[in-house]
mmCIF entry with sequence, helices, sheets and N, C-alpha, C, O atoms, coordinates in Angstrom:
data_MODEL
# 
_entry.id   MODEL 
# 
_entity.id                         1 
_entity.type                       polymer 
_entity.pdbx_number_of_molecules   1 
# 
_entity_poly.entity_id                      1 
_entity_poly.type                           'polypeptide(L)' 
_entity_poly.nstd_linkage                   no 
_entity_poly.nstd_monomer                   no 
_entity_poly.pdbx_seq_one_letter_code       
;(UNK)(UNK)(UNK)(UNK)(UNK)(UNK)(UNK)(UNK)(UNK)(UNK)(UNK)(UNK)(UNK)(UNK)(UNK)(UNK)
(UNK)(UNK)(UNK)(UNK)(UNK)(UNK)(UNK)(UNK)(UNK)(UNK)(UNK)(UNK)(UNK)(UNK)(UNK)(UNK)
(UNK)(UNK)(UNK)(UNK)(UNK)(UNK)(UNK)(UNK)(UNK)(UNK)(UNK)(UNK)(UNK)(UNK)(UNK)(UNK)
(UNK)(UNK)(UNK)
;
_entity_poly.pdbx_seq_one_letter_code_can   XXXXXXXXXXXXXXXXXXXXXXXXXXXXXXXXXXXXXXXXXXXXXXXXXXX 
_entity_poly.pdbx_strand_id                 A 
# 
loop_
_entity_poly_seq.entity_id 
_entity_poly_seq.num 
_entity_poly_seq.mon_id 
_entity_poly_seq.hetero 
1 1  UNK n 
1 2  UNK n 
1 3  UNK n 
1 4  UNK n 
1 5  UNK n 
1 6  UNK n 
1 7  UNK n 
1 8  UNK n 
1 9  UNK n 
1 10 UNK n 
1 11 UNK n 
1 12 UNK n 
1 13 UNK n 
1 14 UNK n 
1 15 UNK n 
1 16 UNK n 
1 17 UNK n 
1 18 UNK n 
1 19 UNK n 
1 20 UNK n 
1 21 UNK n 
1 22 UNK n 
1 23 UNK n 
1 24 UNK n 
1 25 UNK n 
1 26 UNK n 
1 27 UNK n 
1 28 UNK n 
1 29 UNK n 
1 30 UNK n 
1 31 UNK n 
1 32 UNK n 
1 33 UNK n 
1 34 UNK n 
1 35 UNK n 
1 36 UNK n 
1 37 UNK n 
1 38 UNK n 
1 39 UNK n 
1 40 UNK n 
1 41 UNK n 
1 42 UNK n 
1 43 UNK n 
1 44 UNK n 
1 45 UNK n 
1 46 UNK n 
1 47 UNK n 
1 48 UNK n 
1 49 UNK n 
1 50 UNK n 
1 51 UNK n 
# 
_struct_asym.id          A 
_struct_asym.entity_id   1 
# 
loop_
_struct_conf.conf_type_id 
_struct_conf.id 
_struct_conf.pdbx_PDB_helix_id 
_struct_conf.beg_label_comp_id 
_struct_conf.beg_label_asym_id 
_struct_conf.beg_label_seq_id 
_struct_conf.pdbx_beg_PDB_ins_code 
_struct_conf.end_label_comp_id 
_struct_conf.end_label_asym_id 
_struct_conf.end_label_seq_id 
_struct_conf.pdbx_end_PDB_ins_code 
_struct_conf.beg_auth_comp_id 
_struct_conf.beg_auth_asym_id 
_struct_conf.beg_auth_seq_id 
_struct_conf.end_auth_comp_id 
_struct_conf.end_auth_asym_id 
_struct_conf.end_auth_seq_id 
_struct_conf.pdbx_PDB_helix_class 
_struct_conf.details 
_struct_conf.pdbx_PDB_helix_length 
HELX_P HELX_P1 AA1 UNK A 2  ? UNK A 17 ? UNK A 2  UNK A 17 1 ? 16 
HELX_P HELX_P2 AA2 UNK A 22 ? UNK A 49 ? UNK A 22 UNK A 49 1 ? 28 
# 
_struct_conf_type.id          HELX_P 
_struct_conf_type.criteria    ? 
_struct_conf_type.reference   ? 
# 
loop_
_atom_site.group_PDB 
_atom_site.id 
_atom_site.type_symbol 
_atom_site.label_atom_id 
_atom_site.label_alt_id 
_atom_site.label_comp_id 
_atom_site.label_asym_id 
_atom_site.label_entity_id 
_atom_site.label_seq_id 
_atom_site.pdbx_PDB_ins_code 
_atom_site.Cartn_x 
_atom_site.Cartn_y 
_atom_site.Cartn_z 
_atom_site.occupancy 
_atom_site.B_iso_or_equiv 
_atom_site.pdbx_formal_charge 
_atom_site.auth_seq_id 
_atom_site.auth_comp_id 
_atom_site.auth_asym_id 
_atom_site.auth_atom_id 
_atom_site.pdbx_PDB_model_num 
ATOM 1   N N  . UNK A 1 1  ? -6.287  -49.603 -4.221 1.00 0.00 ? 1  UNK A N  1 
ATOM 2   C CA . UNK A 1 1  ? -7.167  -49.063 -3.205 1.00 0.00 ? 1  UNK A CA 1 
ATOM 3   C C  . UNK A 1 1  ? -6.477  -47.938 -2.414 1.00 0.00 ? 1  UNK A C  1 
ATOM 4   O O  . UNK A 1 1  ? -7.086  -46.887 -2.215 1.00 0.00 ? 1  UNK A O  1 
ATOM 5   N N  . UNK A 1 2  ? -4.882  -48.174 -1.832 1.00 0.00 ? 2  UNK A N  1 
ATOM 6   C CA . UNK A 1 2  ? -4.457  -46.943 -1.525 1.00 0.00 ? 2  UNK A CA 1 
ATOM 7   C C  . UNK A 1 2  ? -4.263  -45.596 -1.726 1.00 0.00 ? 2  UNK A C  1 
ATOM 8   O O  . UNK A 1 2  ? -4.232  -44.584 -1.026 1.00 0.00 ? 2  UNK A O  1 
ATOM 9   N N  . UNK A 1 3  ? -4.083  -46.018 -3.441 1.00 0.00 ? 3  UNK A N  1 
ATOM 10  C CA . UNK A 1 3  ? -3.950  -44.857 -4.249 1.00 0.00 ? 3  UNK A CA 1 
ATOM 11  C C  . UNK A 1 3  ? -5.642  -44.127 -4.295 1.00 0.00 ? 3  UNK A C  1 
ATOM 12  O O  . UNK A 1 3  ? -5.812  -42.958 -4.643 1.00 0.00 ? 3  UNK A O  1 
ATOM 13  N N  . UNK A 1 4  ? -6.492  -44.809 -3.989 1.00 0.00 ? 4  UNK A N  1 
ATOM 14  C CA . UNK A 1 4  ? -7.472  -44.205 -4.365 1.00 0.00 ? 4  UNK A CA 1 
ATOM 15  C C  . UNK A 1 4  ? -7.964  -43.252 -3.398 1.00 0.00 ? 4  UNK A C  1 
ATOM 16  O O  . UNK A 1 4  ? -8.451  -42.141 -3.608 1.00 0.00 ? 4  UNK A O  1 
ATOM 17  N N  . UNK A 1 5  ? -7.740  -43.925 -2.173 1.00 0.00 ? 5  UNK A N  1 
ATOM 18  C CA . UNK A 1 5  ? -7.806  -43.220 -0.769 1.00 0.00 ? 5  UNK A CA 1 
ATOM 19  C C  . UNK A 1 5  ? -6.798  -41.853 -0.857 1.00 0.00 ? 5  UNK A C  1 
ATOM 20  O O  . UNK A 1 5  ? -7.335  -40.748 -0.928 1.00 0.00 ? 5  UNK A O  1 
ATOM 21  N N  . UNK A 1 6  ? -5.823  -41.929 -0.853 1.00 0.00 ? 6  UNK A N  1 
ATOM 22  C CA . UNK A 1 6  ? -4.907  -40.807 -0.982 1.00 0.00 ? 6  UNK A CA 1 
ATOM 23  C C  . UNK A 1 6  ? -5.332  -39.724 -1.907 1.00 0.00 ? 6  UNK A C  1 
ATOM 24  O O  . UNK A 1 6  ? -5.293  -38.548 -1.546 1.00 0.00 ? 6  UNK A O  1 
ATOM 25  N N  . UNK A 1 7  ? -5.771  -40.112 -3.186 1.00 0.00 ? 7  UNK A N  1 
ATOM 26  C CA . UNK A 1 7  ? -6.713  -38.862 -3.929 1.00 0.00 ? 7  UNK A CA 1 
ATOM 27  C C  . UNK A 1 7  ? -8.137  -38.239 -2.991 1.00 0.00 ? 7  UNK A C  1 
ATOM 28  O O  . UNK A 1 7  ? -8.638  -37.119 -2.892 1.00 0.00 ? 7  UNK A O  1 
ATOM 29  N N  . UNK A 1 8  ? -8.421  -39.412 -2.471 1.00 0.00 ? 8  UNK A N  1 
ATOM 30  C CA . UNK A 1 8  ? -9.990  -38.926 -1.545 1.00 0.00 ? 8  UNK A CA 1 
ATOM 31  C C  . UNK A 1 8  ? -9.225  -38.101 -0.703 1.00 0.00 ? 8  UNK A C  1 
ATOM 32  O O  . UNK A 1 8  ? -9.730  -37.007 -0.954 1.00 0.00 ? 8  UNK A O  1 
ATOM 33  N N  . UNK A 1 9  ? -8.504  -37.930 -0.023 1.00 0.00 ? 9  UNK A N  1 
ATOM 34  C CA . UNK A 1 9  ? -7.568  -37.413 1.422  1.00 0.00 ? 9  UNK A CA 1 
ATOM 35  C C  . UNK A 1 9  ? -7.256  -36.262 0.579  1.00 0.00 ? 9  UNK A C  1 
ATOM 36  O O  . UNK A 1 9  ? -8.057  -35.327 0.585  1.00 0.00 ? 9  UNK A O  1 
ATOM 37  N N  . UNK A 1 10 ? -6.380  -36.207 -0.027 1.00 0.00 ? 10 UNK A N  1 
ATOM 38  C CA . UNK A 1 10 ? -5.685  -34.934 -0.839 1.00 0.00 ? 10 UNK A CA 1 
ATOM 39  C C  . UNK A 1 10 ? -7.069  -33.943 -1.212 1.00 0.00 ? 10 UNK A C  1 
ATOM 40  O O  . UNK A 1 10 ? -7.113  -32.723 -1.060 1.00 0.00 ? 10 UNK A O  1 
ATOM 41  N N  . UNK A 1 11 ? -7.956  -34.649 -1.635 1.00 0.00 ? 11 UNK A N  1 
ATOM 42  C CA . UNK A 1 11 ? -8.807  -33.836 -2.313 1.00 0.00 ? 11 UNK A CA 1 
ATOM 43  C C  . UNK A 1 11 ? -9.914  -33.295 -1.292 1.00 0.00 ? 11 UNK A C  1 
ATOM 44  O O  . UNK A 1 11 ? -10.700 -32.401 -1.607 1.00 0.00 ? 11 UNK A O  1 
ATOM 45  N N  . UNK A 1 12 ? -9.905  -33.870 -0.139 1.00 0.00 ? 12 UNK A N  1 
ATOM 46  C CA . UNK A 1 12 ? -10.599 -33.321 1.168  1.00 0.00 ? 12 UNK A CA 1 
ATOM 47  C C  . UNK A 1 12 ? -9.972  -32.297 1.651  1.00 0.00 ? 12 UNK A C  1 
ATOM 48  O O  . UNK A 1 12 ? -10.587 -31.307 2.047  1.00 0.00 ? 12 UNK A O  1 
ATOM 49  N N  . UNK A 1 13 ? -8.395  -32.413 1.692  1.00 0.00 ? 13 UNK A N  1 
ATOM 50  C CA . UNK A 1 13 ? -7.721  -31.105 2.233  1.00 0.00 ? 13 UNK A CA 1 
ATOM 51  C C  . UNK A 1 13 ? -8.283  -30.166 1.127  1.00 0.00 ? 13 UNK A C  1 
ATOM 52  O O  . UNK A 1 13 ? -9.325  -29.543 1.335  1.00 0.00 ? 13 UNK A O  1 
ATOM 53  N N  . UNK A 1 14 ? -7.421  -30.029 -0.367 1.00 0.00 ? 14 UNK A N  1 
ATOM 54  C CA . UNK A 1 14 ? -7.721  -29.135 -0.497 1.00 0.00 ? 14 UNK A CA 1 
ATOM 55  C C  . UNK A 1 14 ? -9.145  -28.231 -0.552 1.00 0.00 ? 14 UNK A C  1 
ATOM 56  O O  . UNK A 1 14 ? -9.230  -27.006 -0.646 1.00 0.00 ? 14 UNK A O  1 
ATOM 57  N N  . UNK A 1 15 ? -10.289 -29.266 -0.458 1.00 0.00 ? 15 UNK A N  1 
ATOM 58  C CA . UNK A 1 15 ? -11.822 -28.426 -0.095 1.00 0.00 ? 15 UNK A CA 1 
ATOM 59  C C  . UNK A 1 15 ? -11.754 -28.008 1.085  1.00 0.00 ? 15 UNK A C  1 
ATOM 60  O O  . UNK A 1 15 ? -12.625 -27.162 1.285  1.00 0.00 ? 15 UNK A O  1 
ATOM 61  N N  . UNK A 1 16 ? -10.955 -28.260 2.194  1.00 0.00 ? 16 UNK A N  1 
ATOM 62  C CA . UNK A 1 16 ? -11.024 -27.731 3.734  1.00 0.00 ? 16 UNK A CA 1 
ATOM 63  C C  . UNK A 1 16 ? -10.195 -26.420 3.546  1.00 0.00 ? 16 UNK A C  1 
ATOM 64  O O  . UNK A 1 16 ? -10.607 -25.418 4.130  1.00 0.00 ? 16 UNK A O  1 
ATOM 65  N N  . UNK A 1 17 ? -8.993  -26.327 2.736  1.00 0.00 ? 17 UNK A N  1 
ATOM 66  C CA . UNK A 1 17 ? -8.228  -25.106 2.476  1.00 0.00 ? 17 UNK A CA 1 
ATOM 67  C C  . UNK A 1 17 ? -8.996  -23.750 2.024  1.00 0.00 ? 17 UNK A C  1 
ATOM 68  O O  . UNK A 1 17 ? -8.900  -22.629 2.521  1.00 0.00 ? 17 UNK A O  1 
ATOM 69  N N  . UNK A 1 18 ? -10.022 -24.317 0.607  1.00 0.00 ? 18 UNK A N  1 
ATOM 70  C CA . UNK A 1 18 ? -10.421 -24.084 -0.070 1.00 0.00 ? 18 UNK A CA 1 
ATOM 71  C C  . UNK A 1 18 ? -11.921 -23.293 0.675  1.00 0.00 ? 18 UNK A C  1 
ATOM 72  O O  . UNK A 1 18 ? -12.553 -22.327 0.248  1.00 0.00 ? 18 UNK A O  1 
ATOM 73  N N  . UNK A 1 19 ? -12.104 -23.934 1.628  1.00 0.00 ? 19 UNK A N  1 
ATOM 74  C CA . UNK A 1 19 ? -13.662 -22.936 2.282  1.00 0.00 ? 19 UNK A CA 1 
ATOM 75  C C  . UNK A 1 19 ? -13.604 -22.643 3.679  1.00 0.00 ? 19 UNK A C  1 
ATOM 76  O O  . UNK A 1 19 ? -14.669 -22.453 4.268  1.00 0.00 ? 19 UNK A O  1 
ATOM 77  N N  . UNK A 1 20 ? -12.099 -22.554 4.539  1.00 0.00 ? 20 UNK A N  1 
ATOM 78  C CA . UNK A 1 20 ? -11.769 -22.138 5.099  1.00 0.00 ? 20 UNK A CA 1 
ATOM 79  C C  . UNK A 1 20 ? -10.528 -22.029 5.533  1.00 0.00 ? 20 UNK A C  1 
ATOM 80  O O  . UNK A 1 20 ? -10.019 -22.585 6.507  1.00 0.00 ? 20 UNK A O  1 
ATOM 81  N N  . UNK A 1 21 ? -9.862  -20.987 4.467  1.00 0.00 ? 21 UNK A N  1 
ATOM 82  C CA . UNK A 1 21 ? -8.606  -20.507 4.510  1.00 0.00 ? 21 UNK A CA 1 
ATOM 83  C C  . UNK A 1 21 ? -7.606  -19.826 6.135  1.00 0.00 ? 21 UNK A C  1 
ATOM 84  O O  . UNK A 1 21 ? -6.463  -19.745 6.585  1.00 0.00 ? 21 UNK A O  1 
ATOM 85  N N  . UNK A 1 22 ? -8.937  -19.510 6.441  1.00 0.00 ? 22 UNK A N  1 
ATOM 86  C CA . UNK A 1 22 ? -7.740  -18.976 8.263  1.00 0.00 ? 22 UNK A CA 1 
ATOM 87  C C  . UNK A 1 22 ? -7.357  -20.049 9.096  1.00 0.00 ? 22 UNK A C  1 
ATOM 88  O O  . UNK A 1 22 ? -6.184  -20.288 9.384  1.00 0.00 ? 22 UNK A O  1 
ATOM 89  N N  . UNK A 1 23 ? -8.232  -20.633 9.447  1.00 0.00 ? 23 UNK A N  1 
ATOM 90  C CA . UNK A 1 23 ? -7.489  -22.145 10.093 1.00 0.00 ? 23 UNK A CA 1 
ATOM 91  C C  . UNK A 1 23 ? -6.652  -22.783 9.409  1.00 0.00 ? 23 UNK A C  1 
ATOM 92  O O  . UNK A 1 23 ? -6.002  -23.516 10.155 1.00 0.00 ? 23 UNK A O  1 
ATOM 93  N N  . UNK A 1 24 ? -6.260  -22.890 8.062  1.00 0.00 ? 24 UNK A N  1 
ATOM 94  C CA . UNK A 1 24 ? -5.493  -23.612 7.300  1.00 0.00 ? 24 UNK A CA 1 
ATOM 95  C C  . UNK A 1 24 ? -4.716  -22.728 7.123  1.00 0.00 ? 24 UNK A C  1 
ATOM 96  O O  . UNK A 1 24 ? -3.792  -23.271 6.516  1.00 0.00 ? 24 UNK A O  1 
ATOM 97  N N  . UNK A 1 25 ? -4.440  -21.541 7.279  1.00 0.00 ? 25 UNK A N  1 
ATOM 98  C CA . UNK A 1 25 ? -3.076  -20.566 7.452  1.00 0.00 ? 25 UNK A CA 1 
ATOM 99  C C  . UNK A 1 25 ? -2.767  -20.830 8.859  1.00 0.00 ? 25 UNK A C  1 
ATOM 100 O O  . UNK A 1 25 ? -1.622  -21.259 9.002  1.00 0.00 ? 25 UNK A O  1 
ATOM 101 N N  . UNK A 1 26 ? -3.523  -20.687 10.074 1.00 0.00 ? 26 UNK A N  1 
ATOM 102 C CA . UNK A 1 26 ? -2.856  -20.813 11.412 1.00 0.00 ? 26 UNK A CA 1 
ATOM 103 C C  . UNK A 1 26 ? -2.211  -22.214 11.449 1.00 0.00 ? 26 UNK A C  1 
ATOM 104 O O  . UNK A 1 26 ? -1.191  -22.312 12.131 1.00 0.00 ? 26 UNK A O  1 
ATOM 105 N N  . UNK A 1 27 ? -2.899  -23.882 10.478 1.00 0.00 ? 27 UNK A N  1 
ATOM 106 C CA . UNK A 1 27 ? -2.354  -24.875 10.575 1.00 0.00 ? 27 UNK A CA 1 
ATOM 107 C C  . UNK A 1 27 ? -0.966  -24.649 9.895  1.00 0.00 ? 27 UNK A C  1 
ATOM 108 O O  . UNK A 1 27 ? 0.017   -24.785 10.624 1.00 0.00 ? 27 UNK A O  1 
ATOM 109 N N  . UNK A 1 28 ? -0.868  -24.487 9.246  1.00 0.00 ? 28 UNK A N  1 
ATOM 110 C CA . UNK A 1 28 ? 0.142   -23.855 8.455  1.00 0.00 ? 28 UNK A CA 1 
ATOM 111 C C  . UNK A 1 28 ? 1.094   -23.669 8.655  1.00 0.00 ? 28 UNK A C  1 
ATOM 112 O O  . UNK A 1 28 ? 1.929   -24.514 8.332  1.00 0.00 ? 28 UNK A O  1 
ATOM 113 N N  . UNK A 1 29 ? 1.564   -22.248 9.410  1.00 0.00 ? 29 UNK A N  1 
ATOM 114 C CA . UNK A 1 29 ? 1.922   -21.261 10.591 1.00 0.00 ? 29 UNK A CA 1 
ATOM 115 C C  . UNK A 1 29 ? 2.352   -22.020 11.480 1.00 0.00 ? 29 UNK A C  1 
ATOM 116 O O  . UNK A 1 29 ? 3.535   -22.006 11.818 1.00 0.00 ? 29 UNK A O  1 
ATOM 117 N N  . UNK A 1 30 ? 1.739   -22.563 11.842 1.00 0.00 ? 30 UNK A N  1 
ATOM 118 C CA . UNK A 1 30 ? 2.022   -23.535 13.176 1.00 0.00 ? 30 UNK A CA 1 
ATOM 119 C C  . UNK A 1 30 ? 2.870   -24.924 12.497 1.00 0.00 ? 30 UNK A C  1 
ATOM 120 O O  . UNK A 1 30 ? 3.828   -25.387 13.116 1.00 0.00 ? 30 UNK A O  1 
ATOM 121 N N  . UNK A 1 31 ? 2.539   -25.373 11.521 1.00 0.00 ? 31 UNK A N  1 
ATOM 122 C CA . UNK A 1 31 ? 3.720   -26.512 11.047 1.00 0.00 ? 31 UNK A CA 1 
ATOM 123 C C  . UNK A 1 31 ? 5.102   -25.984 10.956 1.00 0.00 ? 31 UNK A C  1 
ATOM 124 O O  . UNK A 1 31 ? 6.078   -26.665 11.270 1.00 0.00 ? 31 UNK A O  1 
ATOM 125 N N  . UNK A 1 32 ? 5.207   -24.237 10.335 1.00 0.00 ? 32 UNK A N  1 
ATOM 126 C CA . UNK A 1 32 ? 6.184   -23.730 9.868  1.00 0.00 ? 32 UNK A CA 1 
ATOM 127 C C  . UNK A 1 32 ? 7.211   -23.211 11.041 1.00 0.00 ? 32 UNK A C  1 
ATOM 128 O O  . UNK A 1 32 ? 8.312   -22.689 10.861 1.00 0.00 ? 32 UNK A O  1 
ATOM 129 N N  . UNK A 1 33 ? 6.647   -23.453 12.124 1.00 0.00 ? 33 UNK A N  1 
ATOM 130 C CA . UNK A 1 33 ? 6.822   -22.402 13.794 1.00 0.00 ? 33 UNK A CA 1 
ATOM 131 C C  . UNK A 1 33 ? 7.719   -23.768 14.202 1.00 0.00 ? 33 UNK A C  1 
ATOM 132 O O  . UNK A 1 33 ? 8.887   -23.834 14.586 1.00 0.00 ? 33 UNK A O  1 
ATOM 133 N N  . UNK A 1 34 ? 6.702   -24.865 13.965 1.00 0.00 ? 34 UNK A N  1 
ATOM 134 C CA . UNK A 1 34 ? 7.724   -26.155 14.811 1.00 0.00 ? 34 UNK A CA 1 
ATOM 135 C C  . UNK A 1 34 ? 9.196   -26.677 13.576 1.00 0.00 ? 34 UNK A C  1 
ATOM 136 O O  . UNK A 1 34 ? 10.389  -26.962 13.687 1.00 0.00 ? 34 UNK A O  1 
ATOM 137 N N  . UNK A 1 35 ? 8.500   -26.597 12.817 1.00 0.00 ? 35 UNK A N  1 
ATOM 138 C CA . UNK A 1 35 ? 10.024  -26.768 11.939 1.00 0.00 ? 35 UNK A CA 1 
ATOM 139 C C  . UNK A 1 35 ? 10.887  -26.019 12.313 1.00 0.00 ? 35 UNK A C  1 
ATOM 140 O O  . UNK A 1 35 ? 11.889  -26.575 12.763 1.00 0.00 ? 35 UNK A O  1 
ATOM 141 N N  . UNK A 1 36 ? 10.873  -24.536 12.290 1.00 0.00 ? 36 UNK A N  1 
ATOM 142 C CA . UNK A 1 36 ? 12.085  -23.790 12.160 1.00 0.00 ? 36 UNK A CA 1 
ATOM 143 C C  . UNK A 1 36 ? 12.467  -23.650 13.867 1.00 0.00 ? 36 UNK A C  1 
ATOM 144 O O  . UNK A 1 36 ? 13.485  -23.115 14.306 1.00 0.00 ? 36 UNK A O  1 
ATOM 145 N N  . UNK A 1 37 ? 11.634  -24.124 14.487 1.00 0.00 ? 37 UNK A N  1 
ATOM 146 C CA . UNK A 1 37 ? 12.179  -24.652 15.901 1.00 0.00 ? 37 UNK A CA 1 
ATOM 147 C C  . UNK A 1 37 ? 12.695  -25.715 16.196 1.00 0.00 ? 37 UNK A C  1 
ATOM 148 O O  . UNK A 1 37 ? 13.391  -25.785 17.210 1.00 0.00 ? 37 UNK A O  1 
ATOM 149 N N  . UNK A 1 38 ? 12.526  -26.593 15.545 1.00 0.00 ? 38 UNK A N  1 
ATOM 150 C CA . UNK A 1 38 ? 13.497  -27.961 15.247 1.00 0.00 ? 38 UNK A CA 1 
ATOM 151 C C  . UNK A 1 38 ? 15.124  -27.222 14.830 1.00 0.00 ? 38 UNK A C  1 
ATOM 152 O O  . UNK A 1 38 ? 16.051  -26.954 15.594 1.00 0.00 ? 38 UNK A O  1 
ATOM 153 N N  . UNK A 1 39 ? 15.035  -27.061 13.535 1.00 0.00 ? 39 UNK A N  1 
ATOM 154 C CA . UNK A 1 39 ? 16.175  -26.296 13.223 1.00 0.00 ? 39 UNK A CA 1 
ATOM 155 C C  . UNK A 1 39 ? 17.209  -25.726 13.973 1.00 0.00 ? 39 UNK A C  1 
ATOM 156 O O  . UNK A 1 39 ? 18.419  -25.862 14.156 1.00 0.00 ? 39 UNK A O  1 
ATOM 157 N N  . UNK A 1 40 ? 16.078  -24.893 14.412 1.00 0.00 ? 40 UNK A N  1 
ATOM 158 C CA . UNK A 1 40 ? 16.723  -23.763 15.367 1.00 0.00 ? 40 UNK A CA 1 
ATOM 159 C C  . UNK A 1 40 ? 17.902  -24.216 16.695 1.00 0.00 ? 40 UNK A C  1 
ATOM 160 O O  . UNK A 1 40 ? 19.005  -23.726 16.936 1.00 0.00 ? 40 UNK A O  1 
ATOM 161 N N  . UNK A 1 41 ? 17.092  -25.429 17.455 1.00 0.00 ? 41 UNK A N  1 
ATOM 162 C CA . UNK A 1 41 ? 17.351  -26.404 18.311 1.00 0.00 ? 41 UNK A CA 1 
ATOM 163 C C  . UNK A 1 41 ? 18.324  -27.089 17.939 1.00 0.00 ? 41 UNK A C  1 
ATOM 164 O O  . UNK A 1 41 ? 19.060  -27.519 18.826 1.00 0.00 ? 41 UNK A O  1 
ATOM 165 N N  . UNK A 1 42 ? 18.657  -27.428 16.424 1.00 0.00 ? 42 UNK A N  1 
ATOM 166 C CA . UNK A 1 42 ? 19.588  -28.139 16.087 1.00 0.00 ? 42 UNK A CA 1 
ATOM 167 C C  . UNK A 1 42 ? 21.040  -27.473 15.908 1.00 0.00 ? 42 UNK A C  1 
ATOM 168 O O  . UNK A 1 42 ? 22.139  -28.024 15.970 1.00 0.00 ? 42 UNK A O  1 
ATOM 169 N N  . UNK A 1 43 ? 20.776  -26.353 15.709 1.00 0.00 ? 43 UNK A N  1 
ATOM 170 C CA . UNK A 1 43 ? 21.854  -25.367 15.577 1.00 0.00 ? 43 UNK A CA 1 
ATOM 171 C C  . UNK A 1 43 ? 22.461  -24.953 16.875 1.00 0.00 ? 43 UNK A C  1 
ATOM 172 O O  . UNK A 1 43 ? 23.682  -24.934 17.029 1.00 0.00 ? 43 UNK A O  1 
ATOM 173 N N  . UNK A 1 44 ? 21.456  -24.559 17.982 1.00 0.00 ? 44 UNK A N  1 
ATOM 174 C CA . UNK A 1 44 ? 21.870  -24.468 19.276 1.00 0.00 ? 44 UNK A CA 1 
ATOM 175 C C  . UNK A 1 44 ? 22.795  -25.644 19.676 1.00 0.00 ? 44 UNK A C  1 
ATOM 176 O O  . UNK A 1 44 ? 23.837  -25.466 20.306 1.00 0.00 ? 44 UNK A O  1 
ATOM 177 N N  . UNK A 1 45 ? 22.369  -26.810 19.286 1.00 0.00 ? 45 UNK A N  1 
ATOM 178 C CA . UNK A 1 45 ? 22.642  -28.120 20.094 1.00 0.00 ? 45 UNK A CA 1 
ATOM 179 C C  . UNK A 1 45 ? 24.372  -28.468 19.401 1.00 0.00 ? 45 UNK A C  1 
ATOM 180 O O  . UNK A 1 45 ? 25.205  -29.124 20.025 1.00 0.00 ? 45 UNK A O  1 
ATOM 181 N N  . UNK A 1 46 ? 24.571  -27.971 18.269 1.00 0.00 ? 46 UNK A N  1 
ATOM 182 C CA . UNK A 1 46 ? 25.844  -27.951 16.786 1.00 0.00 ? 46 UNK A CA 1 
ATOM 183 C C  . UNK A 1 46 ? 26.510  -27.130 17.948 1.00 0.00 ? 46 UNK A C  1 
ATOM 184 O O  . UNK A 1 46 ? 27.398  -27.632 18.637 1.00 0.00 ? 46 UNK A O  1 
ATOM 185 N N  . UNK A 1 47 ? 26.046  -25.836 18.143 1.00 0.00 ? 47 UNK A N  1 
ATOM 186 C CA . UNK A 1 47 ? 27.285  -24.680 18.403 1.00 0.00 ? 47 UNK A CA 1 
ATOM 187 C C  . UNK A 1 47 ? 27.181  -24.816 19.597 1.00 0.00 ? 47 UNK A C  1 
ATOM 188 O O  . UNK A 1 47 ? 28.160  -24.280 20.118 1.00 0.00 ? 47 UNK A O  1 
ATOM 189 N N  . UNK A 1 48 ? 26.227  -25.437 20.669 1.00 0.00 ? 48 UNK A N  1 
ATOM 190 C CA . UNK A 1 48 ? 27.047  -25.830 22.009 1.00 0.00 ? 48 UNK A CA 1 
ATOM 191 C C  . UNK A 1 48 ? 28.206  -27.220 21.961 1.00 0.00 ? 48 UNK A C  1 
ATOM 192 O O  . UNK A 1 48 ? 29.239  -27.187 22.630 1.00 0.00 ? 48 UNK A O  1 
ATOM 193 N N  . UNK A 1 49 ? 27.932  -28.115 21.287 1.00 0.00 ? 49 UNK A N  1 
ATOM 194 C CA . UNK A 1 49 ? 28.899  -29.021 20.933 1.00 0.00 ? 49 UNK A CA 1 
ATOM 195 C C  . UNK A 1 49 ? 30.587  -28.265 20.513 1.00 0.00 ? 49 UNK A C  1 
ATOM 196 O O  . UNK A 1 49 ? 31.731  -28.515 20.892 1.00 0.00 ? 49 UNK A O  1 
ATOM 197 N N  . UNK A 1 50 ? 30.207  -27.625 19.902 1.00 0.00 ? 50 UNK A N  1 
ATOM 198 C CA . UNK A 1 50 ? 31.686  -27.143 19.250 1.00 0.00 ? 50 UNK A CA 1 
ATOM 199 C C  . UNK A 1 50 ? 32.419  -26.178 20.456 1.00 0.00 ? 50 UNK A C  1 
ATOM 200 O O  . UNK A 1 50 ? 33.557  -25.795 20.726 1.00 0.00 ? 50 UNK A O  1 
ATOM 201 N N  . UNK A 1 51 ? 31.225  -26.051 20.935 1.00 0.00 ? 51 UNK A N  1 
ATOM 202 C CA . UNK A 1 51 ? 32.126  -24.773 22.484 1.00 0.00 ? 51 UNK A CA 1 
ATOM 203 C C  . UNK A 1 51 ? 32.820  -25.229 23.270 1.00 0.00 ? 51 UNK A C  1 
ATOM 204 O O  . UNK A 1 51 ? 33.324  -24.514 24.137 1.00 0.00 ? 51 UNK A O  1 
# 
């Protein structure tokens, strides 16, 4: 049953991608903005440690 749900889910995104591509680039965008701000944060947090 999980597995089946997870194909229903997967296959809803990609029809939401699929018939409206700009919100799913700004979601996107915005996942890619907080990651590399995680990162980013982590590196700050490395090279104030070492100072």
């Amino acid at each position: 049953m999980k597995k089946a749900v997870g194909w229903i889910v997967l296959a809803l995104v990609i029809f939401y991608i699929g018939t409206n591509p700009g919100p799913a680039a700004d979601i996107a965008r915005g996942i890619g903005d907080g990651i590399a701000e995680v990162f980013r944060n982590i590196g700050v947090f490395f090279s104030n440690l070492a100072s």
